[in-house]
N, C-alpha and C positions, 0 to 999 in steps of 0.2 A: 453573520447570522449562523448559529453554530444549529445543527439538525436535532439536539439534545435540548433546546431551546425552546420558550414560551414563545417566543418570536416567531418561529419555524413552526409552531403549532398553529399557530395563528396564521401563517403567512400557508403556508400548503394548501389545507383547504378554499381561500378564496382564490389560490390560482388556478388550481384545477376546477372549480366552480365556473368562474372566466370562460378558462379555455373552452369547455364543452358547451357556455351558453353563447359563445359568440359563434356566427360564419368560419367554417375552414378555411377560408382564404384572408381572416385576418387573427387568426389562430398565433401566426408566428410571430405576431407585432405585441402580442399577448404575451410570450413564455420569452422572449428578448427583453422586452421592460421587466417582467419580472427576474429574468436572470442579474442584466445590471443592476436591480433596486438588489439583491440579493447579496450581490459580489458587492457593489459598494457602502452594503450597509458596515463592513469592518473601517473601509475608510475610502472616500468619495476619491483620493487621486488616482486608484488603482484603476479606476474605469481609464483614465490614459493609458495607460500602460497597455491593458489587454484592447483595449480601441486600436491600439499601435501595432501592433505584433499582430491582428485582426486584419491591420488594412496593409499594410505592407506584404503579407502573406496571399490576400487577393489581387493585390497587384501584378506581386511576381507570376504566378499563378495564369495570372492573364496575358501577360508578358511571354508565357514558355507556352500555353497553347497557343499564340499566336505567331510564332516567332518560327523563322521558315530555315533556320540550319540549326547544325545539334551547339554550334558558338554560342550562336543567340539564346537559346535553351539553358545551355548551362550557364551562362552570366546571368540571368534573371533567377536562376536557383541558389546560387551564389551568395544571390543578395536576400533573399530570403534567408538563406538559415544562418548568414553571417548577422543580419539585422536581429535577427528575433536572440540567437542564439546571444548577443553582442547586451543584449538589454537585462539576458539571465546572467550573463555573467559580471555587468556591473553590479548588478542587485545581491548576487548569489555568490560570488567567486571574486570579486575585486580583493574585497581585506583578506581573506584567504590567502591570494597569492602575495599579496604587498608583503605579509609576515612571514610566509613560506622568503621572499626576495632576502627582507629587511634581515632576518635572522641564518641566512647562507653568508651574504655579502659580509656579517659580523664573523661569522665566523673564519674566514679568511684574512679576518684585520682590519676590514673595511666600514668605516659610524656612515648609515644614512639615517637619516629621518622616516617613519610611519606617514605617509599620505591616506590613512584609511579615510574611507567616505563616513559621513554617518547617517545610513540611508535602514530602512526597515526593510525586513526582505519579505515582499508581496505573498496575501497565501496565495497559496496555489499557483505559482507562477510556473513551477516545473515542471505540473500538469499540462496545464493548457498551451503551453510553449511547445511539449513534443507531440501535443496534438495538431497543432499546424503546422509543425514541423515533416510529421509523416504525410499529411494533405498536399504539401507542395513538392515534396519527393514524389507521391503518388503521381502529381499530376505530370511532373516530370518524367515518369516511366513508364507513363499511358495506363498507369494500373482504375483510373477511376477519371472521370468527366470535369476540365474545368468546372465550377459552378460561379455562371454570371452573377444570381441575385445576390446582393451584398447584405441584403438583410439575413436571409436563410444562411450564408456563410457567417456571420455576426453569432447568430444563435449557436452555429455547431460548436462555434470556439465555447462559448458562452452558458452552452445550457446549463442552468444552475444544478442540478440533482448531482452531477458528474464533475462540476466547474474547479473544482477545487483539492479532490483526494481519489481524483478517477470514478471509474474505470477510465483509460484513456481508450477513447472512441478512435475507431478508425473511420474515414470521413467514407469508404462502401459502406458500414454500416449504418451510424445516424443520420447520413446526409440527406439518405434518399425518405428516412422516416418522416420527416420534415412535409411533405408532399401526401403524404397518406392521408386519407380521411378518418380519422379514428372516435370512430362511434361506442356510447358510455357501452361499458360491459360490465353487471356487478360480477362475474365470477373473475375477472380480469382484477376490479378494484379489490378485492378480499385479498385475492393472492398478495397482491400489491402492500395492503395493509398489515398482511401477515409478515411478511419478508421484513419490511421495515419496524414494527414490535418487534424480530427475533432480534435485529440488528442493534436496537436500542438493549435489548437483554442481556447480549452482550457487552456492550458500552456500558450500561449504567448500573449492571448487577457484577460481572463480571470486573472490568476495565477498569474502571476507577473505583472500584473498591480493591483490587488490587494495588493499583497506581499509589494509593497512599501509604500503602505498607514499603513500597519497591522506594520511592522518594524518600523517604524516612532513611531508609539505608544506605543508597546510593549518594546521598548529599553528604555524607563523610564518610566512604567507606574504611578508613583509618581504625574509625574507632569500634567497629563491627569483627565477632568473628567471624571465620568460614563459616561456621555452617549456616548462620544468618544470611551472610552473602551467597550461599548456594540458593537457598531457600528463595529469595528475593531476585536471585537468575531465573529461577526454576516460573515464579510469579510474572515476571517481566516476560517470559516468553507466552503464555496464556494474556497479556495484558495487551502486548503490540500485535497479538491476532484478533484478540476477539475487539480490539479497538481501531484496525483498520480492516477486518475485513465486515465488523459491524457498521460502517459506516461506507462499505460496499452497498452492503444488503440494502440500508437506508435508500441509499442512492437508488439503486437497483429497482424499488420497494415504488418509491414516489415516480421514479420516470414511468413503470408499470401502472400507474394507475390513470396516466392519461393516455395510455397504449404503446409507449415507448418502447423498446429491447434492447436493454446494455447488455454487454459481453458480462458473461463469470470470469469475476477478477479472483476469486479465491473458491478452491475443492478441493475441501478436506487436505491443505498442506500437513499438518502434524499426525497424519496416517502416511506418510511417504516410509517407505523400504529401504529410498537412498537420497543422496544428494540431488541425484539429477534429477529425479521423480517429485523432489520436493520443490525445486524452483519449474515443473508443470504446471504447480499447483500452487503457488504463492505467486501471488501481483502479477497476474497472467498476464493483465494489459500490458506490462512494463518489460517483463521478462520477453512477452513474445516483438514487441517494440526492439529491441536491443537485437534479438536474433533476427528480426527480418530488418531493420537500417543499418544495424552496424557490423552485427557477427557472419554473417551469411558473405556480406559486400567483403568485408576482409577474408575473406576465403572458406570460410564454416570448417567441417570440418573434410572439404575434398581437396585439402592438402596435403605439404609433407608431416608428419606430426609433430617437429620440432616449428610449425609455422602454424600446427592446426593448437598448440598449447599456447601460442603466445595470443592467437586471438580468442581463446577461450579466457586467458587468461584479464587481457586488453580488455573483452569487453565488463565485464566483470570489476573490475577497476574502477571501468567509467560509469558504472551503474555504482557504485558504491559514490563515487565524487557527486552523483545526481543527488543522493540521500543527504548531504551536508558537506559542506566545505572544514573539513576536517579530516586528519590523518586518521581517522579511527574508524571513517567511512569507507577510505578507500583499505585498509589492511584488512576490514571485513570484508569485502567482494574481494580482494586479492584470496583469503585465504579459502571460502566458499569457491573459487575457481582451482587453486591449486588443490582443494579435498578433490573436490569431482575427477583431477587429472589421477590423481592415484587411484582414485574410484574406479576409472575406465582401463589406466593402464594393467590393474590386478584382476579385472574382470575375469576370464579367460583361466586363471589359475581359482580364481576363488568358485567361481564354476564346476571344473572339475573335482575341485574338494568335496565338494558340496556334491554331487553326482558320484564320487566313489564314498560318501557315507548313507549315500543311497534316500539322502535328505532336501536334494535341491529344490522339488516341487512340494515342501512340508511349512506345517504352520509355523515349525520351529526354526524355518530360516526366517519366514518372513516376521517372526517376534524378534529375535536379533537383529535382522536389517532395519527393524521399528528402531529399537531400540539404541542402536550406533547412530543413527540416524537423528533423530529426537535429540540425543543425549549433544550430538555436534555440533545442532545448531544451536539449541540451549546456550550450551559453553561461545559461541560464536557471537551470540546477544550480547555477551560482557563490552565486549570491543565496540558493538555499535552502541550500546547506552550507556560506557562511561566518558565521563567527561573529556580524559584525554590517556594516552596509553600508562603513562606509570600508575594512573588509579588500574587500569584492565589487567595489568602485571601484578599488580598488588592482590587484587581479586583472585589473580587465577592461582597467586602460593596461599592465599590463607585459603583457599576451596581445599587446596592440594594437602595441603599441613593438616588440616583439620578433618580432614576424609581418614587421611594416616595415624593421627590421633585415636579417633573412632576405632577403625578397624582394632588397634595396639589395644585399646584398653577395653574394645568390647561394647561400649557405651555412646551412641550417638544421638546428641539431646537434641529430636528435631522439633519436640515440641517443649521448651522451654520455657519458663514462667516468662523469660527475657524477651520471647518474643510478641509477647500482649504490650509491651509498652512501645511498642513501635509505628504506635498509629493505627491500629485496629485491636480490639479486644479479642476476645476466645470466639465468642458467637459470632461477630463479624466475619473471621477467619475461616471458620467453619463454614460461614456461608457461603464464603468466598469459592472454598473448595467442593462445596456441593453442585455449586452455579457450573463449577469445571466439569463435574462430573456428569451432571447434565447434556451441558453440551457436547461432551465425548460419545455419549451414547446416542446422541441425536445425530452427530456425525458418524457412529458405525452403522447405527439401521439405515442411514441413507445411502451409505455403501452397498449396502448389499438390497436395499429395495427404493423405488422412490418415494418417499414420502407422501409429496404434495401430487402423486399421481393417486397412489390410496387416500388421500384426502377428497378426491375430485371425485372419486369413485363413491365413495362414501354418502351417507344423510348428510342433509344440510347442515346439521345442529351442531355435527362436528366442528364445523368451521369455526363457527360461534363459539365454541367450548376450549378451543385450543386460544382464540383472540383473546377471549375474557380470562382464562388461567395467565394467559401472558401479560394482559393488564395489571389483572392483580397482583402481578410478581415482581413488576416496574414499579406500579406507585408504592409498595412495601418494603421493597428489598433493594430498589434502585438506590445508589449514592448523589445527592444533588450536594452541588455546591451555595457554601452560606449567599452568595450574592451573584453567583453564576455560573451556566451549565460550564464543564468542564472540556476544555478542545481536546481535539484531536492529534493524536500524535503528528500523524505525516502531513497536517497543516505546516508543520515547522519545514518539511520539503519541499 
């Protein structure tokens, strides 16, 4: 059930209807059947799967608070994240490695045979896997309360709004929401409604009316030139934000409307100044997951620095392998880790540059730092959205060739007759980039003031005025598919 869906339309309102007409105390037996009817509406075996990795993680769980030396502790930790972790990597990372194997072993002279499985890999399994993945680390470092009921642990893994593209919950935050009594609030449900319309605005105005220009391209980039291929990186980086942090908001949107509070998984990332500023601000769940399980425990950075680069480096790696089992995941997070190490290493020098032109605290560093910044990650997109590295290579000389062309002759055709045949016409296009510009400017005012605070503060009519302009902007402007809403990119992770 995609959130861009007639399904989802349909299916929201009677859950939250439910929930606030039935007893608190059978509230949770409520939003668990509707999370499995949810999660297995794509297909009924997956409720195995996240049942499995659900009960085994309550086990262990129970296992390590109960268990009277630190042996006992960590052998039941053990088996937790080797079990859960053991289920992602059959699903996620088996054919992966067999061809990574199959194709080393060849190349030393050695013929085996491909054992690949032929298994589908579950959505969201690499969501909800390092959410109970951190719950049993927690419960192991004392940081948060075994929890007994097996039903309310079911739902945290489970809750549908978050189940599948994050936020990933930390089990202090939703666990204890679960327990709350949460009585209707209309200024609660508006915000609620509002967050998730912006979410779909970007999804379905922005996102995939983009996504068909960018797909047109990327499906041979052979026969494209640079500057089409620039154009369609430049699109692709406006398409993987505003289509996973739109379906943040959704989440975000829906769990708010029956009093929930998920973490901000995205603020404002394509305003960042620099590398490290921007992964503050991009897939916070994930990002801040990776520094407190893995980068921190490997030493963060109160090492030697030739120890504190390899695990900046390490973790970064591993967050890319989490994105796809593919070499083109992991050389993005490797090289997003190695900018930042030059980032931090020049700091100090680029400081005092910046301080003897008497410019450090000016707007004109911080449009440059936009700008290097922006322009890095952009160019960085190539590698995670091409197919495999000789198309990302191919990309990055015809960007190069054809940047040097322009310059030589003066003439750079970015708006081309050539580019209306590529799956969106002139006015679509146009729209495309007004939709951007939009949201650029809704992301600056919220920089610098809160929005939905001057909304609060505001006449009611407001409210009303902003919903209904963003309705009308969905059902006219939105992109739907001939026979069905369009997924989600980081479903595929």
């Amino acid at each position: 059930m995609l959130f861009n869906s007639l399904h989802f339309l349909i299916f929201l309102p009677i859950t939250i209807l439910l929930y606030y007409l039935l007893p608190h105390r059978y509230r949770w037996v409520c939003l668990l059947i509707a999370s499995y009817y949810f999660y297995m509406s794509w297909n009924p075996i997956y409720a195995v799967l996240i049942l499995f990795t659900t009960g085994i993680n309550y086990l262990s769980s129970l296992k390590i608070a109960t268990s009277k030396t630190k042996k006992q502790k960590k052998f039941f930790l053990l088996l937790g994240l080797v079990s859960s972790l053991g289920v992602l990597f059959v699903f996620k990372y088996f054919n992966f490695l067999d061809d990574v194997g199959v194709s080393m072993l060849s190349y030393v002279g050695i013929t085996v045979s491909s054992i690949s499985l032929k298994v589908l890999l579950p959505v969201g399994i690499s969501f909800y896997t390092f959410q109970t993945l951190s719950y049993t680390i927690d419960v192991y470092r004392g940081d948060t309360e075994v929890q007994k009921h097996f039903g309310i642990f079911a739902l945290y893994v489970s809750f549908f709004p978050q189940l599948v593209a994050g936020p990933i919950e930390r089990s202090t935050n939703l666990l204890p929401q679960f327990y709350e009594k949460h009585k209707f609030d209309g200024e609660r449900m508006r915000e609620g409604i509002l967050l998730m319309l912006w979410g779909l605005f970007k999804k379905l105005i922005i996102a995939d009316r983009l996504a068909i220009f960018v797909n047109s391209v990327y499906q041979d980039v052979t026969v494209q030139p640079g500057w089409v291929l620039l154009i369609a990186t430049i699109f692709f980086s406006f398409q993987i934000y505003c289509d996973f942090s739109g379906y943040s908001d959704i989440a975000i949107g829906a769990a708010k409307c029956m009093g929930f509070r998920l973490m901000q998984n995205f603020d404002r990332p394509y305003l960042s100044v620099s590398l490290k500023q921007f992964w503050q601000k991009w897939h916070i769940s994930l990002s801040s997951w990776f520094r407190d399980y893995l980068y921190i425990p490997l030493g963060g950075n109160r090492v030697k620095k030739a120890r504190h680069w390899f695990n900046l480096i390490f973790t970064f790696v591993v967050s890319g392998l989490w994105h796809g089992a593919n070499m083109t995941f992991i050389i993005w997070g490797f090289f997003h880790a190695f900018l930042q190490a030059i980032e931090n290493v020049t700091l100090k020098i680029r400081n005092k540059m910046w301080g003897i032109a008497k410019l450090d605290k000016s707007l004109f560093r911080k449009i440059v730092g936009w700008t290097i910044t922006f322009s890095t990650v952009t160019l960085l997109w190539v590698v995670f959205r091409a197919d495999n590295m000789n198309s990302a290579l191919y990309i990055y000389k015809s960007i190069v060739k054809s940047i040097l062309l322009g310059v030589q002759s003066g003439e750079i055709p970015w708006f081309s007759s050539y580019m209306f045949t590529l799956g969106l016409n002139s006015a679509q296009i146009v729209a495309g980039i007004v939709a951007c510009g939009i949201l650029l400017s809704v992301e600056i005012s919220q920089s610098k003031l809160n929005l939905l605070d001057c909304m609060r503060k505001s006449k009611f009519p407001v409210w009303w005025g902003v919903i209904i302009l963003l309705v009308i902007a969905i059902a006219l402007f939105g992109v739907y598919g001939e026979f069905e809403a369009q997924q989600f990119i980081y479903f595929q992770f």
